[in-house]
N, C-alpha and C positions, 0 to 999 in steps of 0.2 A: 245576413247573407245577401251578395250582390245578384241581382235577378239579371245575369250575363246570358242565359240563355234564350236561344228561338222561341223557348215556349216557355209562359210565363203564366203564374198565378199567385196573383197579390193579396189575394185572402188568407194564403197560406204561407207566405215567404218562400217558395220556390220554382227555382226556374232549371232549365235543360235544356241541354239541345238533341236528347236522342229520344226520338219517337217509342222504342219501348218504357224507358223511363216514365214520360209523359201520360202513356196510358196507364200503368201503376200509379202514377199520382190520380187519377180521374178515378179509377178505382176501387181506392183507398181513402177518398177525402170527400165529403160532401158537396158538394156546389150546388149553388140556384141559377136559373137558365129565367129570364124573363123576356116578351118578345112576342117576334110573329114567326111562327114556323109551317110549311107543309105536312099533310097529311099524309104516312109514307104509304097511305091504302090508296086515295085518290088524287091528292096533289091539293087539294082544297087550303088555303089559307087559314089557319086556325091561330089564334092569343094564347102564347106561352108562359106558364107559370111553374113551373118544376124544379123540386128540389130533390134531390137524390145522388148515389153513386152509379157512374157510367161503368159499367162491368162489358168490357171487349166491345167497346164501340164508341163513336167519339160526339156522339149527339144523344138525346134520348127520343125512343119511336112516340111518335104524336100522331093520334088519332083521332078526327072531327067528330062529331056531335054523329053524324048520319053511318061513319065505320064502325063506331064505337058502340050504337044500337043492334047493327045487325047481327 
């Protein structure tokens, strides 16, 4: 398969260009996210290591050490 489309995933061999498509593939496929992401409670900087399905959303919610106690 040519990976012709806007949006691309190479773990999987498929690409698209239509934004509904693209969340069905996220949805339906696992991915690993590694990194630095904000905490969507406080904004704080927190080290990304998540693997999972994104079900209606296009990042997964990250919560720091101090959101995630209270």
């Amino acid at each position: 398969m040519a990976l012709d489309g806007t949006f691309k995933c190479f773990n999987h061999d498929f690409s698209t260009s239509e934004p509904a498509d693209w969340q069905k593939h996220m949805g339906d496929k696992e991915h690993h996210y590694t990194g630095e992401a904000e905490c969507v409670t406080c904004g704080e900087r927190v080290k990304l290591d998540w693997k999972g399905k994104l079900h209606n959303k296009l990042s997964p919610n990250i919560l720091c050490k101090g959101c995630r106690e209270q």
